[in-house]
C-alpha positions as CSV (number, residue, x, y, z in Angstrom):
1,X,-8.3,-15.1,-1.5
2,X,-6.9,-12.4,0.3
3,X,-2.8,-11.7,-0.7
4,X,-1.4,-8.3,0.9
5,X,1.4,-6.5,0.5
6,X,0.8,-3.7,1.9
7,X,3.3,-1.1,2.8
8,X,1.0,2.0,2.9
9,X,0.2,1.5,6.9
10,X,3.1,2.1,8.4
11,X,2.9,3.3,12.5
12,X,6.5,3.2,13.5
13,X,7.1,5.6,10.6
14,X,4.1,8.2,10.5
15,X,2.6,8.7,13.6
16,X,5.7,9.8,16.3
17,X,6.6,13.7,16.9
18,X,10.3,12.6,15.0
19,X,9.1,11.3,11.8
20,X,8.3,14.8,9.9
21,X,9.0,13.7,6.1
22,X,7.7,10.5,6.7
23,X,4.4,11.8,8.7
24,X,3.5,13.6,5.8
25,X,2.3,10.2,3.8
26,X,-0.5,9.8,6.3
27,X,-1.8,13.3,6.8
28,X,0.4,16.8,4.7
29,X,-0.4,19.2,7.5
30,X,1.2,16.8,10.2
31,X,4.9,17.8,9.8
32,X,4.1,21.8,11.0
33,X,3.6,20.1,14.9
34,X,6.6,17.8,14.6
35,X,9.8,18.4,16.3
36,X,12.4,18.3,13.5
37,X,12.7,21.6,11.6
38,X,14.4,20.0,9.0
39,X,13.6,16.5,8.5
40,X,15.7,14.6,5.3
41,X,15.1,10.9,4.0
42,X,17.7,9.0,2.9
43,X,16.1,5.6,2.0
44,X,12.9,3.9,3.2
45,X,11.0,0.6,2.0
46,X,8.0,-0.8,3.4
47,X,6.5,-4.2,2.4
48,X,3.8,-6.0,3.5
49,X,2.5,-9.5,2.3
50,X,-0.4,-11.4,3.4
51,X,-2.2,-14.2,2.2
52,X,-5.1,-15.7,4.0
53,X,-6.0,-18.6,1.4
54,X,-2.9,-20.6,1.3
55,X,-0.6,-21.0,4.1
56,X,2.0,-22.9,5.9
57,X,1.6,-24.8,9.1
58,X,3.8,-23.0,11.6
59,X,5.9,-26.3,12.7
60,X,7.0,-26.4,9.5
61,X,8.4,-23.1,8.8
62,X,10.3,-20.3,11.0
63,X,11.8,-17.4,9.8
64,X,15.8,-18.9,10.7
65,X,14.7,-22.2,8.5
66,X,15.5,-18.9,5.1
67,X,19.5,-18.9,6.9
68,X,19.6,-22.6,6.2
69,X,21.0,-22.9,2.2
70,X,19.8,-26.5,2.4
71,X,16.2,-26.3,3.6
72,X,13.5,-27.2,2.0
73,X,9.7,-26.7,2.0
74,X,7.9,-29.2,3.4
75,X,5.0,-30.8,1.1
76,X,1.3,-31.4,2.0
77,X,-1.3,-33.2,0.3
78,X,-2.0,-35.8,-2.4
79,X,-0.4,-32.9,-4.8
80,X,2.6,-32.3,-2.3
81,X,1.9,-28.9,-2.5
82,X,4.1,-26.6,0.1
83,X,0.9,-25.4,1.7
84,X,-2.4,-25.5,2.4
85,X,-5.5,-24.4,1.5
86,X,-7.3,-22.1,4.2
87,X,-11.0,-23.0,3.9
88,X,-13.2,-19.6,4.6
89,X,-15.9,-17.3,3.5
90,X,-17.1,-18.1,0.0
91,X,-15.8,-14.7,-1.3
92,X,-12.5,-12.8,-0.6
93,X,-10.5,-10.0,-1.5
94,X,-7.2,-9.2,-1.7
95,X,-5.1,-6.2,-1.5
96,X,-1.0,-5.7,-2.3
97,X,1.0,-2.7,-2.0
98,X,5.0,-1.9,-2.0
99,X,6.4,1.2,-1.6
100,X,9.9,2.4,-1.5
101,X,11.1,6.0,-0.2
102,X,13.5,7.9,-1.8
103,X,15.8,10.8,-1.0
104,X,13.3,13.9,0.5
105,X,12.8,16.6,2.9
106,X,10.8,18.3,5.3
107,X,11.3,22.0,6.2
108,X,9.0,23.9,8.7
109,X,9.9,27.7,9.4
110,X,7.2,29.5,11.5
111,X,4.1,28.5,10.5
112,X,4.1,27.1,7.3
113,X,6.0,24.0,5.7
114,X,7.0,22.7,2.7
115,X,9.0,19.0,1.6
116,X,10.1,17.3,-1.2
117,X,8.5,13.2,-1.8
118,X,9.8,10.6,-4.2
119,X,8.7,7.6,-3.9
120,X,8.4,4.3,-6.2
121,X,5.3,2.4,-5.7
122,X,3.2,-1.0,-6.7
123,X,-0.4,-1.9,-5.7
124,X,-3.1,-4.3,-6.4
125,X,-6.1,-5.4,-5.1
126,X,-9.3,-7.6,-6.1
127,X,-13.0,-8.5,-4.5
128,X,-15.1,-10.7,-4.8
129,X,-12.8,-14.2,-5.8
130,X,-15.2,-17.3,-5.4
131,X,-13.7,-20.1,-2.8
132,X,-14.4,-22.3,-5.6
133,X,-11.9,-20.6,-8.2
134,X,-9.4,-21.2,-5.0
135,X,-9.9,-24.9,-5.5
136,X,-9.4,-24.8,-8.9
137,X,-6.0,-23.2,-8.4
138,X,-5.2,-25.6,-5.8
139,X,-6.2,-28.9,-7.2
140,X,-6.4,-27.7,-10.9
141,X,-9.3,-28.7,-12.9
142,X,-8.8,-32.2,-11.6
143,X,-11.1,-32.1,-8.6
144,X,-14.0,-34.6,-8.8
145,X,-16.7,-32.7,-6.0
146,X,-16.3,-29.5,-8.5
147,X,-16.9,-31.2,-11.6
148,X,-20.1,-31.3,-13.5
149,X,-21.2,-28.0,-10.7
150,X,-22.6,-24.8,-12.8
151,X,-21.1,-22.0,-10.7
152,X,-22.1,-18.5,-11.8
153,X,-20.2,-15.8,-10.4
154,X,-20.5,-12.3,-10.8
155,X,-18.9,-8.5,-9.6
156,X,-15.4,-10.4,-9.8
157,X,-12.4,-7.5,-9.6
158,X,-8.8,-7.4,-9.6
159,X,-6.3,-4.4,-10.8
160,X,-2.9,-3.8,-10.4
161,X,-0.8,-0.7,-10.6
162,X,2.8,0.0,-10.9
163,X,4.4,4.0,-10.3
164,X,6.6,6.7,-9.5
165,X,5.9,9.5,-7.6
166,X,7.2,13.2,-7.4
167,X,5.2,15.0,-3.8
168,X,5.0,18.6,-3.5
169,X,3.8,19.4,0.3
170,X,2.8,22.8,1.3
171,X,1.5,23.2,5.0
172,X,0.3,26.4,6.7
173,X,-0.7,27.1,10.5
174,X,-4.4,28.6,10.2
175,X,-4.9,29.4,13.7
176,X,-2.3,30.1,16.5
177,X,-3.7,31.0,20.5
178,X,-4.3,30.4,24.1
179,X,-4.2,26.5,24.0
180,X,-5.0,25.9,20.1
181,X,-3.5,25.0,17.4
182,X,-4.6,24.3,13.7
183,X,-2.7,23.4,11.0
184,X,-3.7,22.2,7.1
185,X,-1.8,20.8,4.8
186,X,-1.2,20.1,0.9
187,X,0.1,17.9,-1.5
188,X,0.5,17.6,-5.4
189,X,2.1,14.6,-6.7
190,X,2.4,14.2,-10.5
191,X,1.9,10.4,-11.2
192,X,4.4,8.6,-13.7
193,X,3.1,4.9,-14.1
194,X,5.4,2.0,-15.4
195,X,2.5,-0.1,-16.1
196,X,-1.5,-1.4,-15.2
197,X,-4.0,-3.8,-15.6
198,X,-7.1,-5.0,-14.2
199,X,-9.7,-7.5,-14.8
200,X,-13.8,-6.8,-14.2
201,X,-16.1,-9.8,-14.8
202,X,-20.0,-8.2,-14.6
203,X,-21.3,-12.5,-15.1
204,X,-19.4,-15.8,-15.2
205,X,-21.6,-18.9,-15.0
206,X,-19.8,-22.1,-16.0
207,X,-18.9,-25.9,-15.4
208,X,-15.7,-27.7,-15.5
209,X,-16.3,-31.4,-17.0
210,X,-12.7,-32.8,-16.3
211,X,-9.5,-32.0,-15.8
212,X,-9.8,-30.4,-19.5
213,X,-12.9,-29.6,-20.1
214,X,-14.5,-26.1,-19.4
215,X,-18.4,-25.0,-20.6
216,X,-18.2,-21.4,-20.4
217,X,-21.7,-20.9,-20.7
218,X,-22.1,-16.8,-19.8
219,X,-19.5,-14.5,-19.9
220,X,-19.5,-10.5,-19.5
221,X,-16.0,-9.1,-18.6
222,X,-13.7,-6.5,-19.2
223,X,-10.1,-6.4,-19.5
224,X,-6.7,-3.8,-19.7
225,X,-3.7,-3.8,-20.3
226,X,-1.0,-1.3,-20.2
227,X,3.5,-1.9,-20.1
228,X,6.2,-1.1,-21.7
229,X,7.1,-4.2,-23.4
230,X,6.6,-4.9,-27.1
231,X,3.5,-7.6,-26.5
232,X,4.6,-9.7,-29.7
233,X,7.8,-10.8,-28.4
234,X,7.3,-10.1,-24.2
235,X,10.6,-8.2,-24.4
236,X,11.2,-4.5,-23.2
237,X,10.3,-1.5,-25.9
238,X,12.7,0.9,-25.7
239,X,11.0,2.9,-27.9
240,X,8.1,3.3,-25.3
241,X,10.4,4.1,-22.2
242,X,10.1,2.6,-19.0
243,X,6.3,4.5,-18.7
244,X,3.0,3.9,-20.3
245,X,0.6,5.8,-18.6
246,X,0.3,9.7,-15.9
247,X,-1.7,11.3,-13.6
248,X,-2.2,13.4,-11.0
249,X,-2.4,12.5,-7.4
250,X,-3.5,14.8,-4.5
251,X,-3.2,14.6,-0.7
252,X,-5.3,16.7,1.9
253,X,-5.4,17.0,6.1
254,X,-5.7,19.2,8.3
255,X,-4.6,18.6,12.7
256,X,-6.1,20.5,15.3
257,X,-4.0,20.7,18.5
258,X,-4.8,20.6,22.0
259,X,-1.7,22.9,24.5
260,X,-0.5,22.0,27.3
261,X,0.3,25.1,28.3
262,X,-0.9,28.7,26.6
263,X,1.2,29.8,23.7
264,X,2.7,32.6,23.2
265,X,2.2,34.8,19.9
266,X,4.3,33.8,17.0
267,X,8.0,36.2,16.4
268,X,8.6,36.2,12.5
269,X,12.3,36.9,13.4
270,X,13.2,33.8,14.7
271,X,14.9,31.6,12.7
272,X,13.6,27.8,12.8
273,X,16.1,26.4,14.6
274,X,15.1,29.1,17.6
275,X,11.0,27.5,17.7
276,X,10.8,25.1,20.4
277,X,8.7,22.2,20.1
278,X,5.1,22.7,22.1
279,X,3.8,20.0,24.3
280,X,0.3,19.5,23.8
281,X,-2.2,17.4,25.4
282,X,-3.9,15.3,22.2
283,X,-4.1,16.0,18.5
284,X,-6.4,15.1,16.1
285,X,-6.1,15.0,12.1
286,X,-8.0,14.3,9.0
287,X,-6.9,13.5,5.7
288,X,-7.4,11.7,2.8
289,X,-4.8,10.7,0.7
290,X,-4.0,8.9,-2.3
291,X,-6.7,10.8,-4.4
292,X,-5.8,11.0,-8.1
293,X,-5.3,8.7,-11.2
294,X,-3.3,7.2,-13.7
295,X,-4.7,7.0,-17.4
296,X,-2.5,5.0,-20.1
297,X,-2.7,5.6,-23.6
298,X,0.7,4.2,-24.7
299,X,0.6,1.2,-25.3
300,X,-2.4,0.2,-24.0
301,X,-5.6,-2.2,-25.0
302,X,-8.9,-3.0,-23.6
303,X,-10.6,-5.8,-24.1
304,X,-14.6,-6.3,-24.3
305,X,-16.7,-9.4,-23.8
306,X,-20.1,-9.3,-23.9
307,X,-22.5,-12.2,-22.9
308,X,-20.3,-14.9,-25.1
309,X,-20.0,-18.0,-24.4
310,X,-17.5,-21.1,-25.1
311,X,-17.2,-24.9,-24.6
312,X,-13.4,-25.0,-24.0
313,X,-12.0,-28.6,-24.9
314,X,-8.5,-29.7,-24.2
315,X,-7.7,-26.2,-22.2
316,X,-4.7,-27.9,-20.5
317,X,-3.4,-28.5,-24.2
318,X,-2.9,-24.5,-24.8
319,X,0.3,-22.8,-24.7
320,X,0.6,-19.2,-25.3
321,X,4.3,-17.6,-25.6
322,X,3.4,-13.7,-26.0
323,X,1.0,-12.0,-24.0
324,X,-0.6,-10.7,-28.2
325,X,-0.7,-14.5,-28.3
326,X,-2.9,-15.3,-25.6
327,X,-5.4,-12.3,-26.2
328,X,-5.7,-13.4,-30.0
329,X,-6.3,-16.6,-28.4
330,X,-9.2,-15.9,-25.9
331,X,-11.0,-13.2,-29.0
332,X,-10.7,-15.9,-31.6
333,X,-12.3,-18.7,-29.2
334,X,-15.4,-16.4,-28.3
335,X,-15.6,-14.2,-31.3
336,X,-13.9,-16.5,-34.2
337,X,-12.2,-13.4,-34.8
338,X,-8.8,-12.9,-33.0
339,X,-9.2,-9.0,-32.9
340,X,-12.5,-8.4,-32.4
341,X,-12.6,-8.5,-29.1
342,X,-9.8,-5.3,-28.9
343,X,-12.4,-2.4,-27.6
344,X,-10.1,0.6,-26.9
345,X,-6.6,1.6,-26.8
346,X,-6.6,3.7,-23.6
347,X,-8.1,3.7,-20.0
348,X,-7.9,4.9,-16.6
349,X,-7.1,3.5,-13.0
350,X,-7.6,5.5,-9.9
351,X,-5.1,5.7,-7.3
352,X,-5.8,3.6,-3.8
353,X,-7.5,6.5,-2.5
354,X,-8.3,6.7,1.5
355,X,-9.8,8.7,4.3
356,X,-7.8,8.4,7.8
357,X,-8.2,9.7,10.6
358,X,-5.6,10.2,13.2
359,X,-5.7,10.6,16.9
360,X,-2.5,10.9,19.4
361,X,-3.3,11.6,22.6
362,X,-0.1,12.5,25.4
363,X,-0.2,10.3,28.6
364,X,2.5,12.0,30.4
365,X,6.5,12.7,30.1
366,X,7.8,10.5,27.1
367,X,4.8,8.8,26.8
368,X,2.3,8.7,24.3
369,X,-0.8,6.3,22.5
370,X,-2.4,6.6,19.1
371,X,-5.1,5.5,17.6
372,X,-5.5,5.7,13.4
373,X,-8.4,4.7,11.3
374,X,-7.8,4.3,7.5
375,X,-11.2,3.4,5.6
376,X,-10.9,3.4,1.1
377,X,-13.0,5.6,-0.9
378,X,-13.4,6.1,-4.6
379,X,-10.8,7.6,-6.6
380,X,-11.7,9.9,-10.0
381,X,-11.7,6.6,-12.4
382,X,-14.0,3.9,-12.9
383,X,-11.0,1.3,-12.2
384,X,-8.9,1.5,-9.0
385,X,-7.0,-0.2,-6.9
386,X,-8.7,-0.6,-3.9
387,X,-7.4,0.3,-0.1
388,X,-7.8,-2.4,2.4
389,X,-9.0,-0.7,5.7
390,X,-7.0,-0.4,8.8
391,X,-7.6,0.4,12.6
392,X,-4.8,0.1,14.7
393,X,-3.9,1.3,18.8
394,X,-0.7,1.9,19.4
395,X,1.3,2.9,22.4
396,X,4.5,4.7,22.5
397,X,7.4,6.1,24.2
398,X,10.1,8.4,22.7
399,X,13.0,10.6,23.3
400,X,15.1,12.3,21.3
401,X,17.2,9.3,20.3
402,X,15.3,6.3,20.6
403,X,11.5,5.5,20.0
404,X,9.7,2.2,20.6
405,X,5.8,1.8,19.1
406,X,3.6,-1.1,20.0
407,X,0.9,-1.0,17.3
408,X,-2.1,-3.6,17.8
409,X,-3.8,-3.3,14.7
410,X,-7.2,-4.6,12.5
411,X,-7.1,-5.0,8.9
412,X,-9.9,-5.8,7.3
413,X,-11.9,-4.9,10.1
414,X,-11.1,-9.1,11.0
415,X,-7.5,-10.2,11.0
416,X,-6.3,-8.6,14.3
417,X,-2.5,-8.6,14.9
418,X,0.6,-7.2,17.0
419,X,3.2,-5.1,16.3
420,X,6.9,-3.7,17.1
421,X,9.3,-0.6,15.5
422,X,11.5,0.9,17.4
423,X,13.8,4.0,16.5
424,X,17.2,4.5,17.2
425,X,18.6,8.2,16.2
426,X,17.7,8.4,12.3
427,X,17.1,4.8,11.8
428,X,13.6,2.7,11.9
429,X,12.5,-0.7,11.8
430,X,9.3,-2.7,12.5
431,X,6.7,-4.9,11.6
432,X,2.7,-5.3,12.0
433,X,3.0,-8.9,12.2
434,X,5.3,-9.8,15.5
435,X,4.0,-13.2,15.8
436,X,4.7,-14.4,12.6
437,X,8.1,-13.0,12.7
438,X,8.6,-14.5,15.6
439,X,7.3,-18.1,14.5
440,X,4.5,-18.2,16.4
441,X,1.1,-19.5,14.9
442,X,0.8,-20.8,10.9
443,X,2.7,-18.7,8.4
444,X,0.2,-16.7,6.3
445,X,2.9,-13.7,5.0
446,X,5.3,-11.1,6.2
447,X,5.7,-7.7,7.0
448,X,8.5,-5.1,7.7
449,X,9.2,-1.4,7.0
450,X,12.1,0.7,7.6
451,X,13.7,4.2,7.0
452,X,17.3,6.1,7.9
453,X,16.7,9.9,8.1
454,X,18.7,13.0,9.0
455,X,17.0,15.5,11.1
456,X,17.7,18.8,12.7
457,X,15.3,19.5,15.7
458,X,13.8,22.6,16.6
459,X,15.2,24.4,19.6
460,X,18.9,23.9,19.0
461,X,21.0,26.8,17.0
462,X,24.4,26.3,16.6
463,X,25.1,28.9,19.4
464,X,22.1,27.6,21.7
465,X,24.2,25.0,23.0
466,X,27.7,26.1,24.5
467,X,29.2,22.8,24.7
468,X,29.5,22.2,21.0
469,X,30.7,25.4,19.2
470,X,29.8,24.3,15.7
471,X,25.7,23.1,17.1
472,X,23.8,20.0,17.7
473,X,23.7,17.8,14.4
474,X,21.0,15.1,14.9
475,X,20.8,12.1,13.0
476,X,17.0,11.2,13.6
């Protein structure tokens, strides 16, 4: 099972010369070698959603059908459910992300650079989910061929992480002559979380007998739980505040660029506005970003299982009203004690840490390609939210006051895909996923990001250009 959505990825918005503040998310030295000066966000969101398990047959749904206030799904299957089930692998994963931008800056003045990020942010991700679990979901317990089947399962992993983010960037140009350039880059973000969880099963090996019947014979799993909600009544705690859980996050890159043409020495007595922006032949950056963790001790439990086991009669019978409920539940059914299976009241999860690397390479006037490779690593915490990776090739041509990007991109290293976002002046939009905007082919998810900015570019004081006495304002 494989649901995305993933905002993190973003071409249209990270990899032009224009996007400064929002470059910076990808790789912190990047903004130094942009052409804005001052670079200021107003609002961005990216989503991304993606699920390659259930899905709907694409002459039965286009994106103009959501205008209609009277359509309706359409239903499939003795269940009439309003999709289908994509048969696949016999594991999958799944990886979700959100992310909305707000208000920040970007200044560069000689060679160093510094910003402002705030963002607000959601991620979750699992490995490992067995196809017949799928089923189960699908057809519920009710599914004759799965009955009366001993399944074990094991290394099954999902998390889920909610936060706000405050980004310090710092930026500095290291080296400065004849046709080179290099540039590094830093930045701190202090970590507020609004909540977490996650779910780690080490063994499962059971058999469902009917549709309410389940022989859990083997069970070893972990699971935590942090929010700010009072878990005896599922209503917000004001005494808690909206977070639970902080951390530290930290950012690190570093471009090396290829000139056109020599460059001459940097003058400390220009003002920013007077650097102009250099041509260059390609650049190249590193980075990894996303490194850091959230840990949760407000509010929070863990709970332990440990090679228990359970014959589960009349499961479709239970109902469970708080969340204290459910977890009382579940201890008392394997333990015979409802608390006993409470192991800890704090934990941490690591960010969806990630090591990209960037390449953009100058074909000639307006025109440019890049290509970026973004591969997860491990964050400092035993749980984390996982990064799906991402390869993409993508061709553009800008200006001062429009941009268009044609990303062609790989996630997962399998489900290939084309994109569109163009710029106009200070505003972007695009997508990852053209073709299912478009209608074309079965209807798996969606995708779209956008941002408005303000930027001044380098090159133009208010007395450079003659034309317009108070200077060139550009909304970009």
């Amino acid at each position: 099972m494989t649901f995305r959505l993933n905002g993190q990825e973003i071409p249209g918005m990270v990899s032009g010369n224009y996007q400064a503040v929002n470059s910076v998310l990808l790789n912190p030295s990047a903004p130094l070698h942009s052409k804005p000066w001052l670079d200021i966000n107003i609002l961005g969101l990216a989503l991304y959603a993606e699920n390659t398990a259930f899905y709907i047959p694409g002459e039965n749904f286009s994106w103009y059908n959501l205008l209609n206030p009277n359509y309706e799904l359409a239903k499939f299957g003795k269940y009439e459910r309003p999709y289908l089930l994509n048969p696949g692998p016999r594991l999958y994963n799944f990886y979700m992300s959100e992310r909305l931008l707000l208000p920040g800056f970007q200044y560069t003045d000689h060679n160093y650079s510094f910003g402002l990020q705030l963002s607000v942010r959601s991620a979750a991700s699992g490995r490992r989910i067995p196809y017949e679990m799928l089923n189960f979901v699908y057809y519920d317990l009710a599914y004759p061929p799965q009955q009366f089947v001993e399944y074990t399962d094991y290394d099954i992993q999902s998390t889920a992480l909610n936060w706000a983010e405050i980004g310090l960037n710092y930026g500095r140009t290291i080296k400065y002559e004849r046709f080179t350039i290099i540039n590094a880059g830093i930045t701190i973000k202090k970590i507020l979380a609004t909540g977490g969880a996650y779910v780690n099963i080490d063994n499962l090996r059971y058999m469902v007998e009917n549709d309410s019947t389940v022989d859990i014979r083997n069970l070893s799993a972990e699971f935590g739980l942090s929010a700010p909600i009072d878990y005896n009544t599922n209503e917000y705690d004001n005494k808690l505040g909206p977070f639970t859980g902080s951390g530290f996050g930290l950012d690190l890159g570093i471009t090396y660029i290829r000139t056109s043409r020599e460059i001459r020495r940097m003058n400390s007595e220009d003002r920013p506005c007077d650097w102009r922006f250099i041509p260059y032949d390609y650049r190249l950056g590193i980075s990894i970003v996303d490194w850091g963790y959230a840990s949760f001790s407000g509010n929070a439990q863990v709970h332990t299982f440990n090679n228990v086991r359970h014959y589960w009669d009349r499961i479709d019978t239970i109902k469970f009203s708080t969340i204290n409920d459910a977890l009382h539940e579940i201890s008392n059914r394997f333990y015979g004690d409802p608390n006993r299976s409470l192991s800890a009241n704090s934990f941490s999860m690591g960010l969806p840490a990630a090591l990209s690397v960037q390449f953009d390479y100058h074909l000639r006037d307006n025109w440019y390609v890049n290509t970026t490779w973004v591969q997860g690593i491990p964050a400092p915490a035993g749980v984390q939210v996982r990064r799906t990776p991402w390869l993409a090739a993508t061709p553009r041509y800008e200006t001062d006051y429009f941009e268009l990007n044609i990303p062609v991109s790989l996630y997962d290293y399998r489900a290939p895909r084309l994109g569109l976002s163009f710029r106009v002046m200070g505003f972007t939009i695009g997508t990852d996923k053209l073709g299912t905007m478009l209608g074309m082919g079965d209807f798996y998810g969606m995708d779209i990001y956008f941002s408005a900015r303000f930027s001044l570019l380098k090159g133009h004081c208010p007395e450079a250009d003659e034309s317009t006495p108070c200077g060139r304002l550009d909304f970009h």
